[in-house]
C-alpha positions as CSV (number, residue, x, y, z in Angstrom):
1,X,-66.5,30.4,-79.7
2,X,-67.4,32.4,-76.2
3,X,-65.2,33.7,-74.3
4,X,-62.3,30.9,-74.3
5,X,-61.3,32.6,-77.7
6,X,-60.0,35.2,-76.2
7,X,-57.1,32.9,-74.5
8,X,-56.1,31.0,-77.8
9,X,-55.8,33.3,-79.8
10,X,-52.1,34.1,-81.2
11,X,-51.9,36.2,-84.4
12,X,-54.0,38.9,-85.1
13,X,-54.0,39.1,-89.3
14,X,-54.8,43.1,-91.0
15,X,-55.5,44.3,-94.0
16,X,-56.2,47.0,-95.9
17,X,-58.1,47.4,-98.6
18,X,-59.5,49.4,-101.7
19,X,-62.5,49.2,-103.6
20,X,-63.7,50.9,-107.3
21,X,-67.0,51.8,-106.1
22,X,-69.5,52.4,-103.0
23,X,-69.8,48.9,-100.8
24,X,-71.2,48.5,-97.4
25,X,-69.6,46.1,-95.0
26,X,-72.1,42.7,-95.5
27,X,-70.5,42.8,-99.3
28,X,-67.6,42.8,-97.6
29,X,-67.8,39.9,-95.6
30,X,-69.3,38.4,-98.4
31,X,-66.2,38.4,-100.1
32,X,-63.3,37.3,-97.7
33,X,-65.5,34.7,-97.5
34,X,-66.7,34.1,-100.9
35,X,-63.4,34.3,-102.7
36,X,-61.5,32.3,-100.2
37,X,-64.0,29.3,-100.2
38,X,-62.7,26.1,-101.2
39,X,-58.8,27.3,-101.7
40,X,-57.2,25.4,-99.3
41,X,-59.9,22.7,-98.3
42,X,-61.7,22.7,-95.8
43,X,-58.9,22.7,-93.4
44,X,-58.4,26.3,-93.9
45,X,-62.1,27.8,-94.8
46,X,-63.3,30.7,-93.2
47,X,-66.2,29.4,-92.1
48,X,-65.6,26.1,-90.6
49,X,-62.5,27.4,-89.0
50,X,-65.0,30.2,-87.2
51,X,-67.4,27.4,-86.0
52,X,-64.6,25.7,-84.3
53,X,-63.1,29.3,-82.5
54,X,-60.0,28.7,-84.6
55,X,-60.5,32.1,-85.7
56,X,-62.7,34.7,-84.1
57,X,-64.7,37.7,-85.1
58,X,-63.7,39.0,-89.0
59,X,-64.0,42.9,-88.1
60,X,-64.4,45.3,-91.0
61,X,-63.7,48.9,-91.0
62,X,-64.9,51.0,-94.4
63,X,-65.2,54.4,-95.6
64,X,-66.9,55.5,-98.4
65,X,-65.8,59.4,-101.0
66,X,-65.6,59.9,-104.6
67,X,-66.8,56.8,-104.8
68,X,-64.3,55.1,-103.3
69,X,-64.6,52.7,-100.2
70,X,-61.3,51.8,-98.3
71,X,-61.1,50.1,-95.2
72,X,-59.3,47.4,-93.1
73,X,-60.0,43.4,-92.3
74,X,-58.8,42.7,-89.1
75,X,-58.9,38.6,-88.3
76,X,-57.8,37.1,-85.5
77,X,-56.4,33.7,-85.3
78,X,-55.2,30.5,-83.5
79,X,-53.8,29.1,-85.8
80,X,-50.0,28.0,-86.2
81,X,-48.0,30.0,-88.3
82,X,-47.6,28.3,-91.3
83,X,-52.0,28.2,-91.8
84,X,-52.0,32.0,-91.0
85,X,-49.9,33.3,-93.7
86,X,-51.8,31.2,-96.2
87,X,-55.4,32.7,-94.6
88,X,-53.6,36.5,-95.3
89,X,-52.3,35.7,-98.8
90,X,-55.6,34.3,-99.5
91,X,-57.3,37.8,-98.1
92,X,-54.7,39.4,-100.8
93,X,-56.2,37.5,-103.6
94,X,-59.9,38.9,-103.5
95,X,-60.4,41.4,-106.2
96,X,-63.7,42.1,-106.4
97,X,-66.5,43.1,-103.6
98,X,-69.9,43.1,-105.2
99,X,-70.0,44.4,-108.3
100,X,-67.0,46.1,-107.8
101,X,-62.9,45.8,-108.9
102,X,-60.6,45.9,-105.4
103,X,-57.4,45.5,-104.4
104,X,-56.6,43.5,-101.1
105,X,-52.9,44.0,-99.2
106,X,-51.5,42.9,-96.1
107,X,-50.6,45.5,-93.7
108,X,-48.9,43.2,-90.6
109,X,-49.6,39.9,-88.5
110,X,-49.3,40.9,-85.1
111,X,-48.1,38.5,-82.3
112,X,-50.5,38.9,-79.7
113,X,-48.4,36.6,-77.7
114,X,-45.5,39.0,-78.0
115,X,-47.6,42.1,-77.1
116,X,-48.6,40.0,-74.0
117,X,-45.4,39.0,-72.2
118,X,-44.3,42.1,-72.5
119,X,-47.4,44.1,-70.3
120,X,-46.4,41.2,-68.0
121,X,-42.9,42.1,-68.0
122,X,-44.0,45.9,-67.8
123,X,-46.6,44.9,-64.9
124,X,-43.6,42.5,-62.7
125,X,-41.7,45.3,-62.8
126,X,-44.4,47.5,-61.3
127,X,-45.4,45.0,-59.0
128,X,-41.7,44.5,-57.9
129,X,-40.8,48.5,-57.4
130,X,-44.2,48.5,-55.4
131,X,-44.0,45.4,-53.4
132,X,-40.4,46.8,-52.5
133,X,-40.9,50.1,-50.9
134,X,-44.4,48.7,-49.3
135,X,-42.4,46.2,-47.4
136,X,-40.0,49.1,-45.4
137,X,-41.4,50.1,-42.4
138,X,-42.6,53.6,-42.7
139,X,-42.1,56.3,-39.2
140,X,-45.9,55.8,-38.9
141,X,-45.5,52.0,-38.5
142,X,-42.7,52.1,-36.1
143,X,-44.4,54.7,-34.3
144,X,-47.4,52.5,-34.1
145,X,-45.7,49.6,-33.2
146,X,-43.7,51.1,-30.6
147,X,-46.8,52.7,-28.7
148,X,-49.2,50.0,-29.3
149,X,-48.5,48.4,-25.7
150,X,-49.0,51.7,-24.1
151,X,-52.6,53.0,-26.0
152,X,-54.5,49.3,-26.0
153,X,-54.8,49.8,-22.4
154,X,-56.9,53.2,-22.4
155,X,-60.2,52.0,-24.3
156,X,-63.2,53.0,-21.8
157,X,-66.4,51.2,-21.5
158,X,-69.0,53.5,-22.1
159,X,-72.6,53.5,-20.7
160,X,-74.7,51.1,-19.1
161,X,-74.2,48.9,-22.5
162,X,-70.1,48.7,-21.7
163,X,-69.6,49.7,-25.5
164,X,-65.7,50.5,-26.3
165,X,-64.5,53.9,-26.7
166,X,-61.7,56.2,-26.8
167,X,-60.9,58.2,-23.8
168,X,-62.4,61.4,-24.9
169,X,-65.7,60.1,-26.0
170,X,-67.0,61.9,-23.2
171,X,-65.8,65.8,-23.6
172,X,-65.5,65.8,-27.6
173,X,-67.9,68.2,-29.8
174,X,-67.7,65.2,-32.4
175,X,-67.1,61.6,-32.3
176,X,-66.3,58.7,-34.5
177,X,-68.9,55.9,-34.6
178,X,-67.0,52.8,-36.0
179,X,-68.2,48.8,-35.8
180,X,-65.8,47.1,-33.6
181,X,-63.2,47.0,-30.2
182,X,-60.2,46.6,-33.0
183,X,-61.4,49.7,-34.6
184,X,-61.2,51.6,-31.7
185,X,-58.1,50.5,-30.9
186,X,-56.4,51.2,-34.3
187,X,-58.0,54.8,-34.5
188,X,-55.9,55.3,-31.0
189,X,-52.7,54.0,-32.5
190,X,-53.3,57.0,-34.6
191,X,-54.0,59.3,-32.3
192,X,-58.1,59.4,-32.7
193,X,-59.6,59.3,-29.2
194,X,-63.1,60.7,-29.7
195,X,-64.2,56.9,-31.4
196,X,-67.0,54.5,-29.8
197,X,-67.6,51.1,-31.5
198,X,-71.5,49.4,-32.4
199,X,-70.0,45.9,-31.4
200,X,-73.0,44.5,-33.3
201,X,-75.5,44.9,-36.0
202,X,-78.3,46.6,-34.0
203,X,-77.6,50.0,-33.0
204,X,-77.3,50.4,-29.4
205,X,-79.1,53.2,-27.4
206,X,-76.2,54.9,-26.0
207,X,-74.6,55.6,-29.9
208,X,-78.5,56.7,-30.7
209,X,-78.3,59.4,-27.8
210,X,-74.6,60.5,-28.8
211,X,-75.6,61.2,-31.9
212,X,-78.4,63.8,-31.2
213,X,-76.0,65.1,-29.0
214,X,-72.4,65.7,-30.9
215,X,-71.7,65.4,-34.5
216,X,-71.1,61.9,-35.5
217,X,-69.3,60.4,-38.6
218,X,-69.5,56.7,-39.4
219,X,-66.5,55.1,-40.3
220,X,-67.1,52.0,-41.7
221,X,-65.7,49.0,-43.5
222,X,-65.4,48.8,-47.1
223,X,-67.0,45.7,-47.2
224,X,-71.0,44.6,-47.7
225,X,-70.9,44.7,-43.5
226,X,-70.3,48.1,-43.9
227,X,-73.1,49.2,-46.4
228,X,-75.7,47.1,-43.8
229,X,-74.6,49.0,-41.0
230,X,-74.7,52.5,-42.8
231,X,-78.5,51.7,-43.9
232,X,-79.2,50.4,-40.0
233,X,-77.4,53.8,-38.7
234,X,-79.2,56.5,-41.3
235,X,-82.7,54.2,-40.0
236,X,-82.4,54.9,-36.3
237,X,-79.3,57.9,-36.0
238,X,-78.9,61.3,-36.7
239,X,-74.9,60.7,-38.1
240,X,-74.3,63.0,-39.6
241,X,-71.4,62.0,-42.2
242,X,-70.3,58.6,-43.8
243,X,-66.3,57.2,-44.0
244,X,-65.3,54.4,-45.8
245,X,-62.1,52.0,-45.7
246,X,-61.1,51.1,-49.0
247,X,-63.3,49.0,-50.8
248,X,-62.6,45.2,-49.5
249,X,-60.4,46.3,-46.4
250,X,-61.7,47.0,-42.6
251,X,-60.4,50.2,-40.0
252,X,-58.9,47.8,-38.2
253,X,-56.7,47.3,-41.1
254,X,-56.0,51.0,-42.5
255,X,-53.0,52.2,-41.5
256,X,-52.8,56.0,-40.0
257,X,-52.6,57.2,-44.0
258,X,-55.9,55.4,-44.8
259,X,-57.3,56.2,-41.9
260,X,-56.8,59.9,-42.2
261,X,-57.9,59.7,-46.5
262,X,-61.4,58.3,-45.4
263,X,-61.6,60.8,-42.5
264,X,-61.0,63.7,-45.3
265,X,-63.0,61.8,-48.0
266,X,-66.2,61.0,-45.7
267,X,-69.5,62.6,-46.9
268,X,-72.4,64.6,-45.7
269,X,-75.4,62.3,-45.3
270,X,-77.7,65.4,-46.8
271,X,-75.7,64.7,-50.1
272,X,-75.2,61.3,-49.9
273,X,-77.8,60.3,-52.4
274,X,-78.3,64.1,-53.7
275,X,-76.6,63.1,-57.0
276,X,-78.6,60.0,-57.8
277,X,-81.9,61.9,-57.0
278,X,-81.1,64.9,-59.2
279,X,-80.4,62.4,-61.9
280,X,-83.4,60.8,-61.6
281,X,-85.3,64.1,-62.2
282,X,-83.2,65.3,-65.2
283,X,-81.3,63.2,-67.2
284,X,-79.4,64.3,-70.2
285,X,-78.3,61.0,-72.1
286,X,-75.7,62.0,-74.9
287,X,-76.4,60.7,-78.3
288,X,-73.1,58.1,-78.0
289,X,-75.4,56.5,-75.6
290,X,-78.0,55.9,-77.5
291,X,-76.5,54.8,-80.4
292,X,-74.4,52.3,-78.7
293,X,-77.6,51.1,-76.8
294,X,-79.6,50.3,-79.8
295,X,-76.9,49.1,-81.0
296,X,-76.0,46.4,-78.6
297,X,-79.6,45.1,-77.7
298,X,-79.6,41.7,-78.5
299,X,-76.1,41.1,-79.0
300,X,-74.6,39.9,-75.4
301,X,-71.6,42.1,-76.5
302,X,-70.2,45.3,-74.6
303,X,-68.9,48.3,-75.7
304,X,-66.0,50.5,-73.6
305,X,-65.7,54.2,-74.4
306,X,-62.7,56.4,-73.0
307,X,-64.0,60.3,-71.8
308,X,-64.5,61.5,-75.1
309,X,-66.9,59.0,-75.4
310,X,-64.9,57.4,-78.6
311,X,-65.0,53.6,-78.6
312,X,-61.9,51.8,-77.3
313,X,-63.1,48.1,-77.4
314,X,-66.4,46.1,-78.1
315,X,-66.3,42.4,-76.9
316,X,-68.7,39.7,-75.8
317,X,-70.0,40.5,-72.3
318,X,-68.4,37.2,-70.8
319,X,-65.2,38.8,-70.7
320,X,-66.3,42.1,-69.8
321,X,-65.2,42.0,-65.8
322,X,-61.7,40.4,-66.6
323,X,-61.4,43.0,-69.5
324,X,-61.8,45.8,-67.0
325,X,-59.6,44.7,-65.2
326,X,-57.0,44.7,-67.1
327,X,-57.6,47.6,-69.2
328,X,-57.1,51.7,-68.0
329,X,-58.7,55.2,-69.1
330,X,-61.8,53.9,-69.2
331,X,-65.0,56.2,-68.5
332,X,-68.3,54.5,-69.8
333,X,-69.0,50.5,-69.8
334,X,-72.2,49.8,-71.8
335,X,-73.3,46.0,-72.5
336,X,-76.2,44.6,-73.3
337,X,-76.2,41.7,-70.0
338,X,-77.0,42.6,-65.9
339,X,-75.0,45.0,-64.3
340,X,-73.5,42.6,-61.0
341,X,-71.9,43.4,-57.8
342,X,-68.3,42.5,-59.1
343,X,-68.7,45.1,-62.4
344,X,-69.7,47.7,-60.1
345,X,-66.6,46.9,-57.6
346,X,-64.1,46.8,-60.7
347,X,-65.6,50.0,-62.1
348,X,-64.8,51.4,-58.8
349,X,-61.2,50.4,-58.7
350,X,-61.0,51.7,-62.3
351,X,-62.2,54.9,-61.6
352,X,-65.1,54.0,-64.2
353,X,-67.8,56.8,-64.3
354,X,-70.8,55.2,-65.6
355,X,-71.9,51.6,-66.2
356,X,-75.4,51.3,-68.6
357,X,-76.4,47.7,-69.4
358,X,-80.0,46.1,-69.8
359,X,-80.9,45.0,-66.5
360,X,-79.3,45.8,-62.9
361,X,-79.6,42.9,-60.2
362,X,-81.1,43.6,-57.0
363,X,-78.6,42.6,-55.1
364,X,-76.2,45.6,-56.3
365,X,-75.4,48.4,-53.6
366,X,-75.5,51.9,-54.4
367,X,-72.0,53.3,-55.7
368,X,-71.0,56.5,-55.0
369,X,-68.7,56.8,-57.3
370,X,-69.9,55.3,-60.3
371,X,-73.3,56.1,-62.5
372,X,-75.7,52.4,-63.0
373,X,-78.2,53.2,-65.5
374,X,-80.2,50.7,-67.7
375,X,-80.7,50.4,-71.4
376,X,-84.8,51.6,-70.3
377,X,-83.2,54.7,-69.0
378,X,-81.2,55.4,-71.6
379,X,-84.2,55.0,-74.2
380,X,-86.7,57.3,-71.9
381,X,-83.6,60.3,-71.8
């Protein structure tokens, strides 16, 4: 089955049902597939066609008063449409669960297919409206364009190391530490003069003694180069704050907006990990948590929750990062799997709060922005 499911999948077959009597979901599950055994050969049983991912995970819903249980059977299926309406009227012909009398109808068939071309459609459109006001030239392009010739020509060398810099590197309070010659020069196409560039991994000597002397930001590249160079300047630097370009683009990039949001977004180096500390020493883990956890260990599966902590989605781990990055209004991923580098980045994008899974890998950078706990964590809160 695995995650290929997912993609084949066509109709998605529910039903509702009610039962004389207090059942829990295994008798259930025992009967759709129990009473539908042998029907229809073994073209169209239950089981077989589950072994080969014709159809996927048989999801029960149930609720028990007065003794009464009602509920829903929700099926997913591949097949053509013909063998699907025979799978849902054999559903409708259970009429017992246990011990118990029941009554089985069919609520809809839903065409995934259909629901899918049409958040296409709904996306193109997006896509199109967006593409088409991002390709005018805005005033700050032109503007940009127009004095580029005249501002490339002012970057200094500064200091017995020849490092670039803006011309008022020398008389400004603060500065702008950034990690390359195109930097600088895109920062003065905005009108940012007070900038000097690393122009390498190692910090140089001169940036060192600027530092101690005015009050330096970093603004760096949204990119792993970036976090390297942030732990190599809080090492051997007394920077004070921390910019970033958006995730996966460089300064030299940004245009004057972008430049300006990271300015305005950048963050004292005091507080920096302040958050992650505090949470260390006190962590209140709400029961959702801990339900969910338990219940996923073992399972490869995840679990999405919106910001009410309610359950939007469970699905098997391997489609967990193209999941999220599809889906919106997401607040809390827990699976039971290793939280990676390209979960965190999605999360990120998705505005995703907290991300709990069993194990993190090592090779994951701090987010400052979103929560990474493991299932260990979890357990000890």
């Amino acid at each position: 089955m695995g995650s290929s499911q997912t993609f084949t999948i066509k109709y998605v077959i529910q039903a509702k049902f009610d039962i004389e009597g207090v059942v829990e979901k295994p008798d259930v599950i025992g009967a759709v597939f129990g009473q539908t055994e042998g029907l229809f050969g073994p073209e169209l049983d239950l089981r077989e066609l589950q072994k080969s991912g014709r159809i996927g995970r048989i999801e029960i819903e149930l609720h028990s008063k007065n003794d009464q249980t009602t509920g829903t059977i929700t099926i997913p299926t591949s097949l053509d449409r013909v063998s699907t309406a025979l799978i849902a009227s054999s559903i409708e012909s259970i009429n017992r669960v246990g011990p118990c009398a029941a009554k089985v109808s069919l609520e809809k068939i839903e065409d995934v297919r259909e629901a899918r071309r049409k958040t296409i459609i709904d996306r193109a459109k997006e896509i199109l409206h967006k593409w088409t006001i991002e390709s005018m030239p805005s005033v700050d392009e032109v503007f940009k364009e127009v004095s580029e010739t005249l501002k490339i020509g002012k970057v200094l060398k500064y200091g017995s190391e020849e490092l670039p810099a803006g011309p008022e590197i020398e008389k400004a309070k603060e500065i702008i530490v950034v990690e390359g010659r195109a930097d600088i020069i895109n920062l003065m196409r905005c009108g940012i003069l007070n900038t000097i560039a690393l122009e390498g991994a190692k910090v140089p000597e001169a940036i060192k003694k600027l530092c101690k002397e005015k009050e330096a930001t970093a603004l760096l590249d949204g990119d792993r180069g970036g976090d390297l160079i942030l732990k190599e300047l809080l090492q051997v630097t007394d920077v004070k704050y921390v910019g970033r370009a958006p995730r996966g683009k460089e300064i030299e990039e940004c245009n004057c907006k972008e430049v300006f949001e990271a300015l305005e977004a950048k963050v004292a180096i005091e507080d920096l990990y302040k958050p992650r500390k505090e949470a260390r020493q006190k962590v209140e883990v709400p029961k959702e948590f801990v339900d969910t956890t338990k219940a996923l260990e073992g399972t490869l599966e995840a679990v999405l929750l919106n910001e009410k902590l309610e359950q939007v989605e469970r699905l098997p781990v391997s489609q967990l990062a193209e999941k999220l990055q599809e889906i919106e209004g997401i607040d809390t991923v827990i699976f039971d799997g290793i939280i990676t580098q390209r979960i965190v980045d999605v999360a990120n994008e998705k505005s995703i709060k907290r991300i709990i899974a069993s194990r993190k890998s090592e090779a994951v950078k701090p987010s400052l922005t979103v929560q990474l706990m493991t299932f260990s964590e979890i357990m000890a809160g």
